[in-house]
gemmi code that builds the backbone of each chain (N, CA, C; Angstrom):
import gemmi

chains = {
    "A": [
        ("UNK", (0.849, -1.200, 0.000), (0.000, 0.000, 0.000), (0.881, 1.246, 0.000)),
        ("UNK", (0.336, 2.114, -0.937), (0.877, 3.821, -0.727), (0.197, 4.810, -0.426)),
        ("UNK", (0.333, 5.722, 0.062), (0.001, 6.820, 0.137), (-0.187, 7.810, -0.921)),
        ("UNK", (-0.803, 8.393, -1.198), (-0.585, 9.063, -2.331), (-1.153, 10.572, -2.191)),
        ("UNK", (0.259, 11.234, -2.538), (0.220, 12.993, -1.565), (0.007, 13.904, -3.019)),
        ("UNK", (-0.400, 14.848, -3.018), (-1.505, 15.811, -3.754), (-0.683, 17.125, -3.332)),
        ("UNK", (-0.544, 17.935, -4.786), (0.110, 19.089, -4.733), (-0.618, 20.004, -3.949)),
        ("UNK", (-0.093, 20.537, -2.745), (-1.150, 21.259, -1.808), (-1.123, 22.776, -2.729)),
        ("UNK", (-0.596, 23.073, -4.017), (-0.454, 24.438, -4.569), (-0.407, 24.245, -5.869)),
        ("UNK", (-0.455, 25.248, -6.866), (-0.701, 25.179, -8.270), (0.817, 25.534, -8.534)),
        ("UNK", (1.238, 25.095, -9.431), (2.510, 25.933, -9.479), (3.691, 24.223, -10.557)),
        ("UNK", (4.677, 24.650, -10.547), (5.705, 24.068, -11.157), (6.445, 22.840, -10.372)),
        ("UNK", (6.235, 22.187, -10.697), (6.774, 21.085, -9.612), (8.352, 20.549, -9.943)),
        ("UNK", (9.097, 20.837, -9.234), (10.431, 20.609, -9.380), (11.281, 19.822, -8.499)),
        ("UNK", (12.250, 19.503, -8.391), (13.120, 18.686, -7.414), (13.559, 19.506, -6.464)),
        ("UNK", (13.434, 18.587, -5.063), (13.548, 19.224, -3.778), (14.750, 20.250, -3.790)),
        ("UNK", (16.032, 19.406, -4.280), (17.419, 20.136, -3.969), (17.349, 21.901, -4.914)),
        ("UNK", (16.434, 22.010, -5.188), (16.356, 23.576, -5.833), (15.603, 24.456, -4.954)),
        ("UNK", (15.107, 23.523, -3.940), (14.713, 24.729, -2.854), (16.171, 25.438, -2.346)),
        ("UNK", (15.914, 27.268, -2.070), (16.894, 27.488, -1.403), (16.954, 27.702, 0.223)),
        ("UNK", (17.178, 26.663, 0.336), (17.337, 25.952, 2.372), (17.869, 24.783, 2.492)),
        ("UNK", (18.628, 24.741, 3.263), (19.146, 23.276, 2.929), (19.081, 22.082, 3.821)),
        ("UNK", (17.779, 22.788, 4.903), (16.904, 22.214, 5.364), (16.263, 21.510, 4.769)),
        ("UNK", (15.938, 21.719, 3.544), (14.962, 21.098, 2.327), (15.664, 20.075, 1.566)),
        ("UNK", (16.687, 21.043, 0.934), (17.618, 20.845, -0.759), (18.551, 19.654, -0.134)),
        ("UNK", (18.471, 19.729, 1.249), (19.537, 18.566, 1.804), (18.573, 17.296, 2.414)),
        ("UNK", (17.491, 17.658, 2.413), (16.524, 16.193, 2.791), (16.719, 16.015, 4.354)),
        ("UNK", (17.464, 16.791, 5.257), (17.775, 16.861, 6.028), (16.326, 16.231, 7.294)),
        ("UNK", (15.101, 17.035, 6.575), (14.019, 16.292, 7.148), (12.972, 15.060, 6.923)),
        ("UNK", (13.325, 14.789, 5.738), (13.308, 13.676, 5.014), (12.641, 14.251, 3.287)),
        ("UNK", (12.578, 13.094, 2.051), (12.385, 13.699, 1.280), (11.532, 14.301, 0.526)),
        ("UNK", (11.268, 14.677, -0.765), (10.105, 15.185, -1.400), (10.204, 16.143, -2.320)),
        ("UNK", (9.137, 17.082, -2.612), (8.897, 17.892, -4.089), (9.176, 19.236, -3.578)),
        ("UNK", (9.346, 19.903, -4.272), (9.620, 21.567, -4.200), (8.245, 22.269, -5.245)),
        ("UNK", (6.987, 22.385, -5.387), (6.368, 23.226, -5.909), (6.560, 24.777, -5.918)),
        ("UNK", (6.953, 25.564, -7.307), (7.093, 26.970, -7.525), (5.486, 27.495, -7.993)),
        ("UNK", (5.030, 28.161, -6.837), (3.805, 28.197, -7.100), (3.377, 29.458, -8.015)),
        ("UNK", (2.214, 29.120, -8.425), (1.338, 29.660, -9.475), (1.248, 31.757, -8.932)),
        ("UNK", (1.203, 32.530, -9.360), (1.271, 34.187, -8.696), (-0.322, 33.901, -7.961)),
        ("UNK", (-0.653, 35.075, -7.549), (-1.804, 35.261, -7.392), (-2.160, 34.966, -5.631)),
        ("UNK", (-3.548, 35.053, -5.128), (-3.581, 34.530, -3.925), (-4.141, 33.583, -4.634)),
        ("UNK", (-4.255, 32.581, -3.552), (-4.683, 31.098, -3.718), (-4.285, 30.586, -2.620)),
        ("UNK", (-5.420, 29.259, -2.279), (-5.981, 28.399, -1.765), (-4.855, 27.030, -1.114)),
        ("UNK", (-4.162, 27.234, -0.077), (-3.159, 25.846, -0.092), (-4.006, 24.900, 0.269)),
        ("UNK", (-3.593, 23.733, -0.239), (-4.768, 22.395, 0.212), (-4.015, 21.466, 0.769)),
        ("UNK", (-4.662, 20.335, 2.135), (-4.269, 19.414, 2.621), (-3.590, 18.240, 1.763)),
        ("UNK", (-2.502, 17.741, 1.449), (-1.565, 17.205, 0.758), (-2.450, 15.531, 0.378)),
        ("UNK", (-2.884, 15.125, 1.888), (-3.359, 13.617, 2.229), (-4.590, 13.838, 3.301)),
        ("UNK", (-5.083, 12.660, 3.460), (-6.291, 12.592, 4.564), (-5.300, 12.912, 5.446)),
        ("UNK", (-5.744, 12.758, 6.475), (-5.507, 12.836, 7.803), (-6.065, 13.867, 8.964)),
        ("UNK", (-4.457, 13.982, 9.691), (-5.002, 15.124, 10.774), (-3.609, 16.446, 10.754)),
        ("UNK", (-4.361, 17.433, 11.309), (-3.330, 18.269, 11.214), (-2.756, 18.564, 12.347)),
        ("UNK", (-1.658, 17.791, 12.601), (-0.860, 18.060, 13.669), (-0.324, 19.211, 14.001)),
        ("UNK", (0.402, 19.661, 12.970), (0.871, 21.010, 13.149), (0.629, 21.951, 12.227)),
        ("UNK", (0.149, 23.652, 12.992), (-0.228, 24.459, 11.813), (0.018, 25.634, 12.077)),
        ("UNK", (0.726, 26.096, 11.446), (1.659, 27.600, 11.787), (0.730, 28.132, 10.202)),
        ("UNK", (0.643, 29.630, 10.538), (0.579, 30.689, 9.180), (0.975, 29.784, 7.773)),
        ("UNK", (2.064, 29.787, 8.133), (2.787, 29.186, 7.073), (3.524, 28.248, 6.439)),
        ("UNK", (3.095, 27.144, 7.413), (3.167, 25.974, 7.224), (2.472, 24.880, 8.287)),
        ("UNK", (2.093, 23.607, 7.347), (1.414, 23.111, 8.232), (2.047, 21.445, 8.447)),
        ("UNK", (1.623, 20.317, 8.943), (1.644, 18.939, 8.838), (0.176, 18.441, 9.123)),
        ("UNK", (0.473, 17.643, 7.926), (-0.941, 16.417, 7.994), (0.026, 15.566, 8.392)),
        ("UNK", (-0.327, 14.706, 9.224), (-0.254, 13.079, 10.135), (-1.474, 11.925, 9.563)),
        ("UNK", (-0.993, 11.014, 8.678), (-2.111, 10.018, 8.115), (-2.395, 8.548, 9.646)),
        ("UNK", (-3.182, 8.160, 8.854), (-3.601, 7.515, 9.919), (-2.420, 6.324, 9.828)),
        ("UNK", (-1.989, 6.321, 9.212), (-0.918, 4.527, 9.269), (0.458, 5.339, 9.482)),
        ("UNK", (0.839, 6.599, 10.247), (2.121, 7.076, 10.931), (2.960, 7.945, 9.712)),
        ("UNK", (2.081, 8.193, 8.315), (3.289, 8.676, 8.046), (2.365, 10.729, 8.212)),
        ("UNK", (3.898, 11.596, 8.076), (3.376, 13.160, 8.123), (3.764, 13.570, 7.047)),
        ("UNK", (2.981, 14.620, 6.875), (3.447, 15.444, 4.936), (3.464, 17.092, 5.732)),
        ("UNK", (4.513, 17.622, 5.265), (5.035, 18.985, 5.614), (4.980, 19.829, 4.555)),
        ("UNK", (3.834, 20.739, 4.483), (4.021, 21.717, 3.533), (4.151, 23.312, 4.168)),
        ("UNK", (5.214, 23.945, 3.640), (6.091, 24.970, 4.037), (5.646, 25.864, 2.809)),
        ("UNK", (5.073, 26.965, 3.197), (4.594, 27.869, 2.267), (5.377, 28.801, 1.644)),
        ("UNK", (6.513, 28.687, 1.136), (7.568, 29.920, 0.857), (8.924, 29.282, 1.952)),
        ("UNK", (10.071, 30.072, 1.960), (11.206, 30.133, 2.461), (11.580, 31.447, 3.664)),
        ("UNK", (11.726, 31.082, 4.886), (11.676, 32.157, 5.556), (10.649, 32.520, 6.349)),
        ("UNK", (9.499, 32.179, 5.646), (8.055, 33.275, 5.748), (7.762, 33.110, 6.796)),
        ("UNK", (8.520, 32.147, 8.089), (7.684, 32.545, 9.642), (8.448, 34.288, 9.942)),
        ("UNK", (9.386, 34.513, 9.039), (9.467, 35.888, 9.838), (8.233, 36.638, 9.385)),
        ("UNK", (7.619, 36.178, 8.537), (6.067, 37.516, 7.919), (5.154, 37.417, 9.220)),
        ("UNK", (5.596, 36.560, 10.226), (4.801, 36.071, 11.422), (2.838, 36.217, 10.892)),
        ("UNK", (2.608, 35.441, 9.932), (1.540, 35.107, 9.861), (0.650, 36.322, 8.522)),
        ("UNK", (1.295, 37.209, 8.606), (1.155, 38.286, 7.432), (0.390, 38.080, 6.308)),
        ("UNK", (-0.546, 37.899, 6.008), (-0.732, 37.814, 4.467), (-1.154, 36.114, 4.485)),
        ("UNK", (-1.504, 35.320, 5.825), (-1.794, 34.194, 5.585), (-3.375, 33.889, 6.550)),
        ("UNK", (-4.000, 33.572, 5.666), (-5.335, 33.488, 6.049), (-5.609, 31.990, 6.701)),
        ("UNK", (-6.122, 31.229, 8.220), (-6.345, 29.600, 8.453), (-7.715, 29.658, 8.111)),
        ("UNK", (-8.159, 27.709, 7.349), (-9.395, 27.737, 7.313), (-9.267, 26.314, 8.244)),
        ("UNK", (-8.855, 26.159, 9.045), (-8.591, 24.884, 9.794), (-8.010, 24.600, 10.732)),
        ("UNK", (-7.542, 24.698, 12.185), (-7.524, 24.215, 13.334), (-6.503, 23.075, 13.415)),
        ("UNK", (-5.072, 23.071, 14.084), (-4.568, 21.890, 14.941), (-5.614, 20.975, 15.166)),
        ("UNK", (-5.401, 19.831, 14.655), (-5.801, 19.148, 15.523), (-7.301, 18.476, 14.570)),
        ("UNK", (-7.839, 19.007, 13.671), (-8.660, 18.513, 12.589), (-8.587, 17.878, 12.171)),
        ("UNK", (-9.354, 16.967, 11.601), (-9.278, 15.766, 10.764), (-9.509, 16.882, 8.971)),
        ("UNK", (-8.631, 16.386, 8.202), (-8.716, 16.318, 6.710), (-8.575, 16.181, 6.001)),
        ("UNK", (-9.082, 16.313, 4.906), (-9.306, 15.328, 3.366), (-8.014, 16.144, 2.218)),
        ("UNK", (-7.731, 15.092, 1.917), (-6.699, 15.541, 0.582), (-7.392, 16.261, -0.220)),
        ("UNK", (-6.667, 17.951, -0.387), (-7.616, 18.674, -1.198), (-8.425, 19.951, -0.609)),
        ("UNK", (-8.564, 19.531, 1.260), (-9.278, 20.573, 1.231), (-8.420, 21.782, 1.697)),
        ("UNK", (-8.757, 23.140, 1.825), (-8.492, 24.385, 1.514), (-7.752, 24.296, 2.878)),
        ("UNK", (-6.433, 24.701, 3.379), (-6.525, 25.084, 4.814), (-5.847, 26.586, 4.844)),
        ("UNK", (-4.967, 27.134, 3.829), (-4.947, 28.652, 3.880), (-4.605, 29.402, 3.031)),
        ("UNK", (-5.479, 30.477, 3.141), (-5.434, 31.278, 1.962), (-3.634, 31.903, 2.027)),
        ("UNK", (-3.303, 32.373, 1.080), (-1.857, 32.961, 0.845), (-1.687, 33.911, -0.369)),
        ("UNK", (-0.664, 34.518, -0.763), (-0.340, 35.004, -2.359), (1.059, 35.279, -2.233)),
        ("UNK", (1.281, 33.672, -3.352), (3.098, 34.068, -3.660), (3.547, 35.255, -3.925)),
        ("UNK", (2.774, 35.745, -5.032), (2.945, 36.940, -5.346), (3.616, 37.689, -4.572)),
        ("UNK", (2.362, 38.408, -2.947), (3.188, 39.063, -2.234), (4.309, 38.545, -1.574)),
        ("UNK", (4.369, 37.437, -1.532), (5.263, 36.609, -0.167), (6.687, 36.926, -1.066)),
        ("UNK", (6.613, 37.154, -2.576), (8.074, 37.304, -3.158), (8.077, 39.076, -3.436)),
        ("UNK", (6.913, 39.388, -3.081), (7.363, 41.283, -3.304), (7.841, 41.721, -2.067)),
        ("UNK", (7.961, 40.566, -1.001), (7.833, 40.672, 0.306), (9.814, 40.302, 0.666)),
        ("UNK", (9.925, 39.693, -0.555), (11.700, 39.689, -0.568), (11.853, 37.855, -0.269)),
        ("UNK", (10.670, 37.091, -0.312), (11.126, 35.329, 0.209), (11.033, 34.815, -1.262)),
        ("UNK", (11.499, 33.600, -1.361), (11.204, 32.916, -2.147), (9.673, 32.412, -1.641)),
        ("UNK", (9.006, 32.253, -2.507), (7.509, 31.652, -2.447), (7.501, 29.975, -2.943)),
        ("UNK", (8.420, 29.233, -2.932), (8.752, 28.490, -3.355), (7.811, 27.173, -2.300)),
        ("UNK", (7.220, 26.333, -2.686), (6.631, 25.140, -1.023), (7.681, 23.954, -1.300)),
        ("UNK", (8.082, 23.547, -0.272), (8.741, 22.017, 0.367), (7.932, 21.557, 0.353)),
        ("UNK", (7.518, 19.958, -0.447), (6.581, 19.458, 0.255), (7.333, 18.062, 0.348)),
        ("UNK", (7.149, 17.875, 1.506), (8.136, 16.829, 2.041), (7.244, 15.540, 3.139)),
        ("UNK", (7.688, 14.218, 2.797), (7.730, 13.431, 3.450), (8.319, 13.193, 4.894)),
        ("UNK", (7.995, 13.541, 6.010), (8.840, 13.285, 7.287), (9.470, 12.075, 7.480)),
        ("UNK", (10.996, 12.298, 7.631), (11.685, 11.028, 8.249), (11.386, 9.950, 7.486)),
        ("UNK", (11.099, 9.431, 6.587), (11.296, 8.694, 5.430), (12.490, 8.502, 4.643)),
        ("UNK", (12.697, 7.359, 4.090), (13.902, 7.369, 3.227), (13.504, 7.635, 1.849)),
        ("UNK", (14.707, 8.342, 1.219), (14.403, 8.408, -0.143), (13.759, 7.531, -1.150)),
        ("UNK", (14.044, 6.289, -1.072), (13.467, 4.917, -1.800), (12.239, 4.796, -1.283)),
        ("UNK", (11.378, 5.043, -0.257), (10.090, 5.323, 0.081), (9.092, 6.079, -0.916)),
        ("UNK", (9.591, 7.045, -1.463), (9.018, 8.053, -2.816), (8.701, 7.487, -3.926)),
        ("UNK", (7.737, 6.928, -4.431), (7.312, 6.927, -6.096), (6.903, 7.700, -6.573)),
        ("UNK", (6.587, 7.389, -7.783), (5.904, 7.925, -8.539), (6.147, 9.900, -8.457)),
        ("UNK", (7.311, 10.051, -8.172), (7.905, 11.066, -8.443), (7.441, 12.021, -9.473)),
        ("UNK", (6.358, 13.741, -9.556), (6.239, 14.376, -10.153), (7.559, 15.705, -9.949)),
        ("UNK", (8.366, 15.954, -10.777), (9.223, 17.014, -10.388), (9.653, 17.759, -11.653)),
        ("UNK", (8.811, 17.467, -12.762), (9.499, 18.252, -13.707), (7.772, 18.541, -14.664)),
        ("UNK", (6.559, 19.099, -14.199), (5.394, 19.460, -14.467), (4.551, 20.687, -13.737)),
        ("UNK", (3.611, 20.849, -14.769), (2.438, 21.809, -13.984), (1.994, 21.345, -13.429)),
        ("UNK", (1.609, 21.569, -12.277), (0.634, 20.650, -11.628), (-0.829, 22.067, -11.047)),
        ("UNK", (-1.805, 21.475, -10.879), (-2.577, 22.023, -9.697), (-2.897, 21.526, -8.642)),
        ("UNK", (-3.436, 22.278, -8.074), (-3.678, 21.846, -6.738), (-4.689, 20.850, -6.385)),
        ("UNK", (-4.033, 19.891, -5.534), (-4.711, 18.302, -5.940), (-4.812, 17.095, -6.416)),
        ("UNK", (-3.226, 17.647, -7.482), (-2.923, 16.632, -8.350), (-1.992, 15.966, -7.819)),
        ("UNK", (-1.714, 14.741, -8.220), (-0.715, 13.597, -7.568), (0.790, 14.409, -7.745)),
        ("UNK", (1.503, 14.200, -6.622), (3.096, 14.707, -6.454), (3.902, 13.692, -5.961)),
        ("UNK", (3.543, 12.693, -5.261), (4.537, 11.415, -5.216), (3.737, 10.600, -4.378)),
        ("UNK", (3.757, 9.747, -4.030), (3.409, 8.799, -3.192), (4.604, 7.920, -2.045)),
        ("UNK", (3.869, 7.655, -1.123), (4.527, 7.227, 0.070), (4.386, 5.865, -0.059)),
        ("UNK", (5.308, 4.798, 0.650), (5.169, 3.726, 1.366), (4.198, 3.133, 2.529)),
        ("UNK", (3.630, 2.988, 2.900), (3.099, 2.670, 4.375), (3.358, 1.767, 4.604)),
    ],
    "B": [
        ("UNK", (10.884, 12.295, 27.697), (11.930, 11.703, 26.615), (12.501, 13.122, 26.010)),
        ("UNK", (11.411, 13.706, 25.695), (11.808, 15.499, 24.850), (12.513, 16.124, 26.193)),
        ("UNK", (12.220, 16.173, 27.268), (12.756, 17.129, 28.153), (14.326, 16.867, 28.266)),
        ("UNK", (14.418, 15.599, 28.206), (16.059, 15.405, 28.072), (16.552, 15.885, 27.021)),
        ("UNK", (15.582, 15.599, 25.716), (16.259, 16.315, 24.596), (16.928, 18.148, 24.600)),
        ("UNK", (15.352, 18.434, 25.144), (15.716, 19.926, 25.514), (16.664, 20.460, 26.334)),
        ("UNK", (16.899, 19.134, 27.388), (18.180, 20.006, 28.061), (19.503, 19.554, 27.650)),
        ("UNK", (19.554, 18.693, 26.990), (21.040, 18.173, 25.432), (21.160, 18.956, 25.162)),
        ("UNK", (19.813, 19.602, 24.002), (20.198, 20.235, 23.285), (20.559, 22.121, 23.858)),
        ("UNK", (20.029, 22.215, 25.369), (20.241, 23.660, 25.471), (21.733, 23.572, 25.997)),
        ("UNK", (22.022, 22.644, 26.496), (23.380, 22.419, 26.756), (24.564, 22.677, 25.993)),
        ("UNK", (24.268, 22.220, 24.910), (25.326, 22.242, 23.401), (25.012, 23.518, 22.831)),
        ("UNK", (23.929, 24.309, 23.286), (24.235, 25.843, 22.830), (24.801, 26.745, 23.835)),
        ("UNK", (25.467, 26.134, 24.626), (26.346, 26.928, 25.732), (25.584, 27.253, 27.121)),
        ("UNK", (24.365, 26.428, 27.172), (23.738, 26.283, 28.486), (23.004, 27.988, 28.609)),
        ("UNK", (21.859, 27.827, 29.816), (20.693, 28.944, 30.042), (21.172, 30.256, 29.394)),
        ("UNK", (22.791, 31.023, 29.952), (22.899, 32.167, 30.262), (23.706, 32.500, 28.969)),
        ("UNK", (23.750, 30.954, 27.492), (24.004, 32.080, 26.435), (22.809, 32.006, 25.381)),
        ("UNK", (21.693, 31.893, 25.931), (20.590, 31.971, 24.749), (20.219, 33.868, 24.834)),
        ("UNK", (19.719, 34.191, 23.865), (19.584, 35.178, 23.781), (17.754, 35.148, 23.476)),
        ("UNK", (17.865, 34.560, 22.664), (15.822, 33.977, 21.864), (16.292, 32.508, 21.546)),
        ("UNK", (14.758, 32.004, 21.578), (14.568, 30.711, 20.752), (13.943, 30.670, 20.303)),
        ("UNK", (13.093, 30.386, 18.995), (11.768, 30.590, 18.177), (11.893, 29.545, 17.563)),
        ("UNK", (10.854, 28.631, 17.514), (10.378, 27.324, 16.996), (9.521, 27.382, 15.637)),
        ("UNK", (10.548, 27.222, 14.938), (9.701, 26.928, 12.975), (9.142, 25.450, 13.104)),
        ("UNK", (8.884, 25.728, 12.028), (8.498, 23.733, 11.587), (9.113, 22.654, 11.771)),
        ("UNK", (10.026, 23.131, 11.714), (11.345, 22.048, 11.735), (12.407, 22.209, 12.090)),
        ("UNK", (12.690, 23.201, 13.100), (14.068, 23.725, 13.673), (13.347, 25.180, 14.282)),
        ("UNK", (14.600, 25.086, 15.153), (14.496, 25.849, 16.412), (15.796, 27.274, 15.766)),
        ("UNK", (15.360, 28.212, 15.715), (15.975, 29.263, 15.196), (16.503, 30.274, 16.434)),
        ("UNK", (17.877, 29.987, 16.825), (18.057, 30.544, 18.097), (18.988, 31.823, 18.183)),
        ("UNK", (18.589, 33.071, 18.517), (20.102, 33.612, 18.872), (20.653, 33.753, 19.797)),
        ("UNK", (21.874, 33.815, 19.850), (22.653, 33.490, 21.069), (23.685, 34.476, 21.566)),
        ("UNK", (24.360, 34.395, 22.497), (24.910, 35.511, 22.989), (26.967, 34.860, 22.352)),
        ("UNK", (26.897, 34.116, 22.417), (28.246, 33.846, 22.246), (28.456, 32.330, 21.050)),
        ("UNK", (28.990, 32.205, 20.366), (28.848, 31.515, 18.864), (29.513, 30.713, 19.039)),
        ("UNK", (30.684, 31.036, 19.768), (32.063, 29.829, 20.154), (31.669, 28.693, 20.889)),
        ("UNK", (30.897, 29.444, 22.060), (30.195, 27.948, 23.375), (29.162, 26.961, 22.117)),
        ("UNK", (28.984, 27.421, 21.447), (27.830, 25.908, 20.098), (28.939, 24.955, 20.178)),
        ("UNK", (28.255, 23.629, 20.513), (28.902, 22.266, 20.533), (28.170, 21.470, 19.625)),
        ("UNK", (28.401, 21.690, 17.943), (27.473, 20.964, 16.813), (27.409, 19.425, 17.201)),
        ("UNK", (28.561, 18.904, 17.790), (28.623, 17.366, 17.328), (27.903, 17.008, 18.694)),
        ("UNK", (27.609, 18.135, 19.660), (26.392, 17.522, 20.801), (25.377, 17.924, 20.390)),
        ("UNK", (25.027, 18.973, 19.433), (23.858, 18.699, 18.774), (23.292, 17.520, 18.481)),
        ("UNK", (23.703, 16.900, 17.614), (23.914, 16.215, 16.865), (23.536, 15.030, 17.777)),
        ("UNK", (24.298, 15.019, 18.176), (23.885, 13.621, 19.454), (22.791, 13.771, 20.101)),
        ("UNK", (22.280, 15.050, 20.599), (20.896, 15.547, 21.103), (20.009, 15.017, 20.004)),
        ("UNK", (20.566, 14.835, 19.010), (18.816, 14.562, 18.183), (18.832, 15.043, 17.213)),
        ("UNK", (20.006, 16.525, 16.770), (19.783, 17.095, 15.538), (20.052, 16.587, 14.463)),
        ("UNK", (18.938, 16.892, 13.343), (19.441, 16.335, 12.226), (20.430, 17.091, 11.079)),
        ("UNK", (20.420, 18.523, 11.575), (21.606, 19.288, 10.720), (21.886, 20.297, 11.819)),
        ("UNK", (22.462, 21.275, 11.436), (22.805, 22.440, 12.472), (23.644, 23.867, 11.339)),
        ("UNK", (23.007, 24.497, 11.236), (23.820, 25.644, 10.836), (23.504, 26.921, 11.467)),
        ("UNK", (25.048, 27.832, 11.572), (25.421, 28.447, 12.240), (26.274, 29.675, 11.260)),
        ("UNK", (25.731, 31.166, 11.764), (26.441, 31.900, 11.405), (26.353, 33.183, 12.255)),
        ("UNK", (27.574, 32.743, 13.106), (27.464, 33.631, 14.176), (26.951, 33.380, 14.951)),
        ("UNK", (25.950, 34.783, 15.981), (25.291, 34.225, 16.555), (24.196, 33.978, 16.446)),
        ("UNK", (23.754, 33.438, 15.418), (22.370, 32.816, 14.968), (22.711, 31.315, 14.502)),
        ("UNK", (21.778, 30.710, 15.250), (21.833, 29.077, 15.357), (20.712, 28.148, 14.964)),
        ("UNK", (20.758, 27.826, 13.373), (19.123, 26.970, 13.513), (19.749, 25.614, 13.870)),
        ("UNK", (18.567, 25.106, 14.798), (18.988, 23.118, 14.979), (17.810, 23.018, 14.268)),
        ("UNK", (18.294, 22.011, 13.423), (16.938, 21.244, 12.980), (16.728, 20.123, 13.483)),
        ("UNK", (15.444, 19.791, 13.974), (15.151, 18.888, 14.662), (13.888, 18.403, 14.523)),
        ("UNK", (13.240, 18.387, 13.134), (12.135, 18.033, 12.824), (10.905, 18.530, 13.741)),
        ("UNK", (9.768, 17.475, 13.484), (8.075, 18.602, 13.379), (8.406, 18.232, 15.043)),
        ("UNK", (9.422, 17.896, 15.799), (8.985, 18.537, 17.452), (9.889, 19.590, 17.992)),
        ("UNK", (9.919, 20.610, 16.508), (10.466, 21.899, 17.215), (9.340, 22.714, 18.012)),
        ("UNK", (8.343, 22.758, 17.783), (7.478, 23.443, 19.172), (7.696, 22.760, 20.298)),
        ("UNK", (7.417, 21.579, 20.234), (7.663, 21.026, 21.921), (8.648, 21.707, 22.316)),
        ("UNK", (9.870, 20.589, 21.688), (11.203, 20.897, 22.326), (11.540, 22.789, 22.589)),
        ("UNK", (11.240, 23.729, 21.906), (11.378, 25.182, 22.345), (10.495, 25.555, 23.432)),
        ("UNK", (9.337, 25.004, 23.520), (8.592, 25.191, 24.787), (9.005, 24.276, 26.053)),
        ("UNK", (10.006, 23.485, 25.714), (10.634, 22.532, 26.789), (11.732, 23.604, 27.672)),
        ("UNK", (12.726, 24.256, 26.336), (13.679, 25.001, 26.313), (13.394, 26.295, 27.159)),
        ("UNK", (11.766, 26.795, 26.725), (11.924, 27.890, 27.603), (11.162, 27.487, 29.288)),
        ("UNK", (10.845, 26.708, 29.058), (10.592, 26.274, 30.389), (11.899, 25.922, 31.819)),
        ("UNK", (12.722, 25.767, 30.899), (14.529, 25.402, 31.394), (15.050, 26.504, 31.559)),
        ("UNK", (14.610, 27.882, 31.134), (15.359, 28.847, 30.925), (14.443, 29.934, 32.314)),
    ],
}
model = gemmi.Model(1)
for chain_id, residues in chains.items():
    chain = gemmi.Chain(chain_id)
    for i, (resn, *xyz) in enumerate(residues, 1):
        res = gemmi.Residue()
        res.name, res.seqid = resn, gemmi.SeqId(i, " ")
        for name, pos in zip(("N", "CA", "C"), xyz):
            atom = gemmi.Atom()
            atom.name, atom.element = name, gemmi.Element(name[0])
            atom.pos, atom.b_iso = gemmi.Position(*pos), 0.0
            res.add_atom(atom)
        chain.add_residue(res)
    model.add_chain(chain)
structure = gemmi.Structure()
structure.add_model(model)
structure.setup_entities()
């Protein structure tokens, strides 16, 4: 069985190591996709079912029910915007569905704002060989398949 | 189990009296500090971290999605 994780953003889907952090680009937290998202405000969406363990402005974690977490990081930096320009539609601690809305944002400003707007979306603590079905060189929208997990 | 972590890891940043801030991202603890020299990376490291960079006195540990705990452990120690 896999998991199968959903571009939480519209945007360009590229390989992790082109994020600039090397928190990311180094897998340091385990691995995954780098989406360059689409301008505009827009809608970030929950990656996988689950729950949302953790949820900052600007980044959040879904926790699935069979142990694995998906980390999506809205831009580079952006906890210094301390919440700026980021709208929650969802609560720590919620149960939700791959797809649905949890905060509003706009790359746009987040890069007139001086960050890269760039999302990590990363597998926690996983090994690299855990990842299929690898999307990193497409458009994607939001919703669409970006790799899949192991369970 | 975290509270030990937290006091590893406040240890290897030169213990209570050289933190300056600690602020907890997603995945690392973004600290500044009063003195750059007292950072002991390779007790990071043993604390739990999974990278550590340093420039000056600004110190992120990364330590994956229990950087809130562990910084609310940290300031509880402090």
């Amino acid at each position: 069985m896999s998991i199968r994780v959903v571009s939480p953003v519209a945007g360009l889907a590229a390989p992790i190591g082109e994020v600039p952090d090397p928190v990311f680009s180094q897998e340091m937290v385990g691995p995954g996709v780098a989406v360059k998202p689409n301008g505009g405000s827009a809608e970030a969406v929950a990656p996988v079912d689950g729950t949302l363990s953790t949820l900052h402005p600007h980044a959040f974690v879904v926790s699935t029910e069979d142990g694995r977490a998906i980390l999506v990081h809205l831009g580079i930096d952006t906890v210094k915007l301390e919440g700026a320009g980021f709208a929650l539609h969802a609560a720590k601690g919620d149960r939700v569905r791959a797809g649905q809305g949890i905060v509003t944002w706009n790359p746009t400003e987040v890069e007139e704002q001086g960050y890269s707007a760039v999302c990590p979306v990363v597998a926690l603590e996983v090994g690299k060989e855990e990842l299929t079905d690898v999307i990193e060189d497409a458009q994607v929208a939001a919703g669409d398949p970006l790799f899949a997990v192991d369970s | 189990m975290a509270e030990d972590k937290a006091t590893a890891i406040l240890a290897a940043l030169g213990g209570q009296g050289n933190i300056v801030e600690i602020e907890p991202c997603i995945t690392r603890l973004r600290c500044e500090i009063e003195d750059g020299s007292k950072v002991d990376e390779a007790a990071l490291k043993t604390a739990g971290a999974h990278g550590v960079m340093q420039q000056g006195t600004v110190v992120q540990v990364v330590v994956g999605p229990e950087a809130d705990t562990i910084a609310s452990d940290i300031e509880d120690l402090l």
